[in-house]
C-alpha positions in Angstrom: 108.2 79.8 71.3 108.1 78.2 74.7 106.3 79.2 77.7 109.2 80.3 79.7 111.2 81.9 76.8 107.4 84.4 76.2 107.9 85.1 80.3 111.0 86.1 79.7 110.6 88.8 77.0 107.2 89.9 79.1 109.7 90.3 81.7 112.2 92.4 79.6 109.4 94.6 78.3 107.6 95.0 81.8 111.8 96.5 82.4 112.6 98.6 79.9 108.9 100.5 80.1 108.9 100.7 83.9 111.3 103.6 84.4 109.9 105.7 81.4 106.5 105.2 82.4 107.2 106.4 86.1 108.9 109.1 84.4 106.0 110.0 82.4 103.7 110.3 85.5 106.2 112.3 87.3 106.3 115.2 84.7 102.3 115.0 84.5 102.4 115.4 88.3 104.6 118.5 87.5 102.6 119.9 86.0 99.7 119.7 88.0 101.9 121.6 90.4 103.2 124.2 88.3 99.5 125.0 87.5 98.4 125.7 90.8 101.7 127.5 91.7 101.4 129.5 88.9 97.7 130.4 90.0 99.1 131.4 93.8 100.9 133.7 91.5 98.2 135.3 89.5 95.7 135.1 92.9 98.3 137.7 95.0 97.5 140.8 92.9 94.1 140.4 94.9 93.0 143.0 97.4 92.6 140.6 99.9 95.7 138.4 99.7 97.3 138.4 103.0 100.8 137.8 103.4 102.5 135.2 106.1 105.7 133.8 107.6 105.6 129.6 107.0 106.3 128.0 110.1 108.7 126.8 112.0 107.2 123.0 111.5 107.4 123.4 108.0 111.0 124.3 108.1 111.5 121.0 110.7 109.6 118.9 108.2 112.0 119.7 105.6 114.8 119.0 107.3 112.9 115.4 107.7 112.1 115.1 104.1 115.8 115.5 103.1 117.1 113.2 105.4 114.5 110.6 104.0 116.2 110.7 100.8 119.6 110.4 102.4 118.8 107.3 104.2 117.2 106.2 100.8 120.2 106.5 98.7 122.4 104.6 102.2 119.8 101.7 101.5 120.2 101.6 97.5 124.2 101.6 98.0 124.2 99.1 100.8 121.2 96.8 98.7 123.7 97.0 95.7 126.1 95.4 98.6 123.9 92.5 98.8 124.0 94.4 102.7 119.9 93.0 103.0 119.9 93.8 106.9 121.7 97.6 106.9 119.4 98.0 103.3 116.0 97.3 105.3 117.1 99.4 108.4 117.9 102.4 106.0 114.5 101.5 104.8 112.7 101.8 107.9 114.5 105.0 109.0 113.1 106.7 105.7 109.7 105.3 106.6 109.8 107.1 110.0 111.4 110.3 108.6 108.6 110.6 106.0 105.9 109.7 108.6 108.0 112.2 110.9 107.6 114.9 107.7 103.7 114.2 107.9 103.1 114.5 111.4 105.3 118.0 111.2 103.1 119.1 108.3 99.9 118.7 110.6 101.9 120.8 113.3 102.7 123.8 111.0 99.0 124.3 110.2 97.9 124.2 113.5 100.7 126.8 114.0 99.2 128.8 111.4 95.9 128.5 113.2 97.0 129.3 115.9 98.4 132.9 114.8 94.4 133.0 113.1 94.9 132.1 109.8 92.7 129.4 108.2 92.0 127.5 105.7 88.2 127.6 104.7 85.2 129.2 106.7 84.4 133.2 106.8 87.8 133.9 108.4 90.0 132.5 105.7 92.2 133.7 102.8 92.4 133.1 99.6 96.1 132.6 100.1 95.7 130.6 103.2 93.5 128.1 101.1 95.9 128.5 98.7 98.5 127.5 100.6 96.5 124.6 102.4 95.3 122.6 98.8 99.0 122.9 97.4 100.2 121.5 100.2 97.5 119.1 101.2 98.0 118.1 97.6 101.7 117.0 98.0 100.7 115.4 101.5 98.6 113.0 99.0 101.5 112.7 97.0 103.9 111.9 99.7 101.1 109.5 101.2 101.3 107.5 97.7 105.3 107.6 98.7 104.5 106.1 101.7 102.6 103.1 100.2 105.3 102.7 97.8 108.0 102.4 100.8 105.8 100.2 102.4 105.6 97.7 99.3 109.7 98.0 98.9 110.0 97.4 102.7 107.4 94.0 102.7 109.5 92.6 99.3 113.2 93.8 100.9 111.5 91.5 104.0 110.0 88.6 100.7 114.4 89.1 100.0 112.9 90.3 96.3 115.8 92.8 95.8 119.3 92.0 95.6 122.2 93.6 93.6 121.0 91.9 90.7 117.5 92.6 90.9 116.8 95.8 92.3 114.3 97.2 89.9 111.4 97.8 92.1 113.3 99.2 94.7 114.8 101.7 92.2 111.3 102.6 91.0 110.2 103.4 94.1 113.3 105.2 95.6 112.8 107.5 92.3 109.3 108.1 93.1 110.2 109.2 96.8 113.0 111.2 95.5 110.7 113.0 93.2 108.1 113.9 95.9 110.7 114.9 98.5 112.4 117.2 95.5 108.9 118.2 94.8 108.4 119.5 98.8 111.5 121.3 98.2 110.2 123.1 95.4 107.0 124.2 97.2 109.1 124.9 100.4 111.3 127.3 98.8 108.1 128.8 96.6 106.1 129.7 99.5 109.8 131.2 101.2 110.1 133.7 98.9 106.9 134.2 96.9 104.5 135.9 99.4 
């Protein structure tokens, strides 16, 4: 067996295992969360659990963290193209939206602290510190979505993806999909589970 003929079965495996091993994370990562949402759950038959309207940022950052995926999906169709230039713009735009989704996270907890809720310290709540590590957990999450954009964006600039090879750029949109779908989850949780 030649040299090049073993690199390209290393390549093929490293292929077929990529998607199912992102996959595999993804539900661990699942999980995690329905764990600790399940434990908000249990924790608000507490005396002390205090009830609260999420605000408006979160609601903003939402909005953000949709249109990410949006321009995701615009990138992945115009990539498949071979549209490199419109593909990287998308790209960027869901960089800014997710950074945008970040900085709109940090507002709504000053919001919250502004109306005297926080997080840890003698004035806080167990479902204010609740509410604080699930999300400051996700934040993590969507931070390691933002290192994964950034490694798409620097190979869609190496012209590494094309419509034939787009397999790293599909691993990562997936990821960032997941995470944004994830936020969605937790948005909708906090709505109507008080």
């Amino acid at each position: 067996m030649s040299a090049q003929t073993l690199q390209e079965e290393l390549t093929a495996g490293k292929r077929k295992s990529a998607k199912p091993m992102l996959w595999v994370s993804m539900i661990s990562m699942v999980m995690f969360f329905a764990g600790l949402t399940s434990a908000y759950v249990v924790s608000m038959k507490r005396d002390d659990w205090v009830t609260f309207d999420l605000p408006q940022a979160f609601y903003t950052s939402t909005i953000l963290i949709i249109l990410s995926s949006v321009t995701l999906i615009l990138s992945q169709k115009l990539l498949k193209k071979n549209n490199l230039k419109g593909s990287l713009a998308l790209l960027l735009a869901t960089l800014l939206l997710g950074l945008g989704f970040v900085w709109f996270q940090y507002v709504g907890f000053n919001e919250l602290k502004a109306v005297g809720l926080f997080f840890t310290g003698p004035e806080s709540t167990v479902s204010t510190s609740f509410i604080l590590g699930i999300t400051f957990m996700h934040i993590l999450h969507l931070l390691a979505g933002i290192i994964v954009l950034l490694v798409v964006i620097y190979n869609h600039f190496k012209k590494k993806y094309s419509a034939a090879d787009m397999l790293g750029f599909e691993l990562g949109g997936i990821f960032w999909h997941f995470v944004d779908v994830l936020w969605i989850y937790l948005f909708f949780f906090f709505y109507f589970i008080r």
